[in-house]
PANUVEX-437027 format. One record per residue: x, y, z of N, C-alpha, C, O in turn; residue number from 1; residue in three letters. Coordinates in steps of 0.001 Angstrom, whole numbers. Example, Ala and Ser with C-alpha at 12.3 -4.5 7.8 and 13.67 -1.06 7.14 Angstrom:
BEGIN
REC;13190;-5690;7800;12300;-4500;7800;13200;-3300;7800;14236;-3319;8465;1;ALA
REC;12850;-2250;7080;13670;-1060;7140;12900;30;7870;13409;1138;8039;2;SER
This chain:
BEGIN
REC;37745;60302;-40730;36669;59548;-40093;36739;58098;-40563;36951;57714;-41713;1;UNK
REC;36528;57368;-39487;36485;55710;-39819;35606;55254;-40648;34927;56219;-40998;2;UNK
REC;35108;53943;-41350;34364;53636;-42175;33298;53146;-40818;33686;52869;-39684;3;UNK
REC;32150;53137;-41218;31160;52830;-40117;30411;51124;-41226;30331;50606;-42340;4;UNK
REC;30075;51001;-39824;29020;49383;-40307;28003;49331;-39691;28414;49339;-38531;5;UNK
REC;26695;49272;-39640;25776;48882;-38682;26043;47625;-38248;26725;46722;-38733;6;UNK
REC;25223;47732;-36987;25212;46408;-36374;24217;45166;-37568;24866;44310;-38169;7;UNK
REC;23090;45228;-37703;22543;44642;-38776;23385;44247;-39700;23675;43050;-39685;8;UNK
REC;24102;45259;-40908;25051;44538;-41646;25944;43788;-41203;26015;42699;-41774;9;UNK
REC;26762;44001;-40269;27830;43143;-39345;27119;41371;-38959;27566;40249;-39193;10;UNK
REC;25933;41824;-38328;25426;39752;-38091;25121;39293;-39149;25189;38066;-39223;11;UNK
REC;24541;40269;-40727;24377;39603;-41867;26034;39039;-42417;26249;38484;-43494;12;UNK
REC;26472;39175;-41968;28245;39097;-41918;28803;37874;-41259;29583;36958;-41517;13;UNK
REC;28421;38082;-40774;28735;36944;-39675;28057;35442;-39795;28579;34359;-39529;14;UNK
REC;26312;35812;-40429;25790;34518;-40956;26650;33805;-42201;26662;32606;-42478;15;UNK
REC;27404;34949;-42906;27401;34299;-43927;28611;33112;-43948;28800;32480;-44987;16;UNK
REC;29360;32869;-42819;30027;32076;-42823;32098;32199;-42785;33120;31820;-42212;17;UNK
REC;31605;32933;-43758;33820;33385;-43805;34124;34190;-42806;33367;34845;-42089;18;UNK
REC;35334;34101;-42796;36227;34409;-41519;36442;35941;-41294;36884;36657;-42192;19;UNK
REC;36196;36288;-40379;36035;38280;-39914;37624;38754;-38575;38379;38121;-37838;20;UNK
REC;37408;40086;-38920;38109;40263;-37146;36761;41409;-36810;35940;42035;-37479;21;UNK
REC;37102;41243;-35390;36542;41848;-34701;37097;42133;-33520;37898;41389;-32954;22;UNK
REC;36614;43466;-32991;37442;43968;-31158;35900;44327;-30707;34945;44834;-31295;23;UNK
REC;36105;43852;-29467;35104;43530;-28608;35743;44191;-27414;36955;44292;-27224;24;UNK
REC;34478;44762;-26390;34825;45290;-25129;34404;43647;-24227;33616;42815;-24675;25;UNK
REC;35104;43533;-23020;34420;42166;-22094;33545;42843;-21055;33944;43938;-20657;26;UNK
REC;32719;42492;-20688;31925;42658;-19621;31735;41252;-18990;31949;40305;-19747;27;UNK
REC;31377;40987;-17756;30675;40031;-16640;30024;41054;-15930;30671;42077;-15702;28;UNK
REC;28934;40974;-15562;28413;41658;-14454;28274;41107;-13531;28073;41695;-12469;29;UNK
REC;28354;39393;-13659;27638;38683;-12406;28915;38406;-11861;28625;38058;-10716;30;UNK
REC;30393;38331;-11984;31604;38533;-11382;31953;39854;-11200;32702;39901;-10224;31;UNK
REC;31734;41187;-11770;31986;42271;-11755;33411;42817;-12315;34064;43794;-11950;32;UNK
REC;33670;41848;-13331;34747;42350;-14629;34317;42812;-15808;33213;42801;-16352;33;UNK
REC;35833;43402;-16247;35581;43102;-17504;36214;44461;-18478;37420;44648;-18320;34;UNK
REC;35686;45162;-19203;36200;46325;-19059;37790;46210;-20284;38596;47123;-20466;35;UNK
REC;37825;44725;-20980;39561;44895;-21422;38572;44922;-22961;37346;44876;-23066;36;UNK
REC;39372;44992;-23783;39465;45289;-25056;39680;43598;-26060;40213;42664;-25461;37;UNK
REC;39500;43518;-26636;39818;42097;-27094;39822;42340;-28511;38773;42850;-28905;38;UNK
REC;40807;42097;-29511;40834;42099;-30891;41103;40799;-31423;42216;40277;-31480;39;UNK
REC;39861;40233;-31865;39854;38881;-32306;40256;38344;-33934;39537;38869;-34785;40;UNK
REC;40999;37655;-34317;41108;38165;-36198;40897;36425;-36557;41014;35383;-35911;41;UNK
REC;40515;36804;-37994;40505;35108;-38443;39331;34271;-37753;39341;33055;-37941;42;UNK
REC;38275;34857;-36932;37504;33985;-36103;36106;33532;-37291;36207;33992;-38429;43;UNK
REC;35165;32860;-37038;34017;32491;-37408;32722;31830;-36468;32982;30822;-35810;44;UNK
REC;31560;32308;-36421;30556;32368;-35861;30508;30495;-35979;30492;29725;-36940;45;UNK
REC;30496;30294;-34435;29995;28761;-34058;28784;28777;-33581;27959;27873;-33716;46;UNK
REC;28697;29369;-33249;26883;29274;-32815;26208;30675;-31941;26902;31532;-31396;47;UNK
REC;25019;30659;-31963;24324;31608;-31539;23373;31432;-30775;22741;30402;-31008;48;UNK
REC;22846;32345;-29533;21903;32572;-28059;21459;33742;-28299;21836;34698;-27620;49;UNK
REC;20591;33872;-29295;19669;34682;-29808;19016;35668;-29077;19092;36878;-29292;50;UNK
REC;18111;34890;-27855;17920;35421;-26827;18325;36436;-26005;17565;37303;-25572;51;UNK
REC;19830;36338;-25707;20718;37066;-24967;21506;37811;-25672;22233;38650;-25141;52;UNK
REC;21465;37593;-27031;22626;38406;-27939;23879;37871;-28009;24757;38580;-28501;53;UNK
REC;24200;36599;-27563;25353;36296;-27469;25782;35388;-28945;24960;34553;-29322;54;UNK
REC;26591;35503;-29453;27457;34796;-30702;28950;34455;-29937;29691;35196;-29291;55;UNK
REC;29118;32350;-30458;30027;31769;-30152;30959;31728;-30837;30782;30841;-31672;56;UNK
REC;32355;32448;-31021;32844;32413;-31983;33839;31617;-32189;34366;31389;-31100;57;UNK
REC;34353;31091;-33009;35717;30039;-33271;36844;30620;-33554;36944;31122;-34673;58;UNK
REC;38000;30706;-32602;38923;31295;-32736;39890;29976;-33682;39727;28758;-33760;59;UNK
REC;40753;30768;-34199;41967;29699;-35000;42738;28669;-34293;43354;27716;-34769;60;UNK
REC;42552;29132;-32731;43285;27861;-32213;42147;26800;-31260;42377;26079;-30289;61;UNK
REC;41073;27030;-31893;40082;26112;-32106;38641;26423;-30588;37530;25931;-30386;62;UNK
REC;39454;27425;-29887;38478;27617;-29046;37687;28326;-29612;37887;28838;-30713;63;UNK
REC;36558;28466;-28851;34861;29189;-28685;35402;29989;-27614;36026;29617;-26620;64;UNK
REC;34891;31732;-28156;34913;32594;-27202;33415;33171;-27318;32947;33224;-28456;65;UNK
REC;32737;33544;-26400;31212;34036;-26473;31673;35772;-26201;32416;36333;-25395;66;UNK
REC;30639;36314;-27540;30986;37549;-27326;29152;38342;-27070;28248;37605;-27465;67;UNK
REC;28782;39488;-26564;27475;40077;-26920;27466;40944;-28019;28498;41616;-28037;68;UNK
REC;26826;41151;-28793;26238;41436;-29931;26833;43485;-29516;27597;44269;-30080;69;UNK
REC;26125;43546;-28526;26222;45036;-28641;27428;45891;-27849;27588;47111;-27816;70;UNK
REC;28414;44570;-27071;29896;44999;-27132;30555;45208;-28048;31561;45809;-27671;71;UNK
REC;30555;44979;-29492;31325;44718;-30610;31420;46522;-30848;30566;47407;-30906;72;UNK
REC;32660;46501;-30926;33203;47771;-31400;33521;48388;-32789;33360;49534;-33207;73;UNK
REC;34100;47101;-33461;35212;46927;-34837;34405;46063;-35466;33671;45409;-34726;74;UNK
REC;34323;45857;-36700;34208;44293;-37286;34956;44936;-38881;34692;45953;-39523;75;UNK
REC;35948;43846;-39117;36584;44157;-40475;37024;45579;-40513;37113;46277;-41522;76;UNK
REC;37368;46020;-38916;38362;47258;-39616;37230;48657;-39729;37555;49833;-39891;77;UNK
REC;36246;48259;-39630;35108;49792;-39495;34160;49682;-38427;33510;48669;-38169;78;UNK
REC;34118;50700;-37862;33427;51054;-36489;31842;50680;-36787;31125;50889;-37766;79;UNK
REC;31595;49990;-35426;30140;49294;-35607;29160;50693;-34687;29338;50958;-33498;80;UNK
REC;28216;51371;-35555;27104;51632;-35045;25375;51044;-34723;24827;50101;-35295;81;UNK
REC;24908;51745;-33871;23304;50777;-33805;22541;51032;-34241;21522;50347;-34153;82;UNK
């Protein structure tokens, strides 16, 4: 069995600044994609839309990818529960 993380510990994770991986599922609903898998490594939290659940993250080659909070699958290698 995998190591598990809550979601809670994972954004206390993420505030704190150093660099994580994470795999994320994509969704759009308002285009009607999405559905791929994404394993992000080395990234760090650029900003946050609290509101919506969304966290901006900084990838190493300097882009911002926006991910939702409750797509996150992985973070550091242990399965995220809610």
């Amino acid at each position: 069995m995998a190591d598990l993380i809550s979601l809670n510990d994972v954004l206390a994770a993420m505030r704190t600044g150093d660099p994580f991986d994470v795999t994320v599922c994509t969704c759009d609903e308002g285009r009607k994609r999405g559905g791929e898998i994404l394993e992000l490594t080395n990234v760090t939290v650029q900003g946050s839309d609290y509101k919506n659940a969304i966290r901006r993250l900084l990838l190493p080659n300097q882009k911002i990818r926006e991910i939702h909070i409750r797509l996150i699958m992985f973070f550091n290698g242990k399965k995220v529960f809610y």
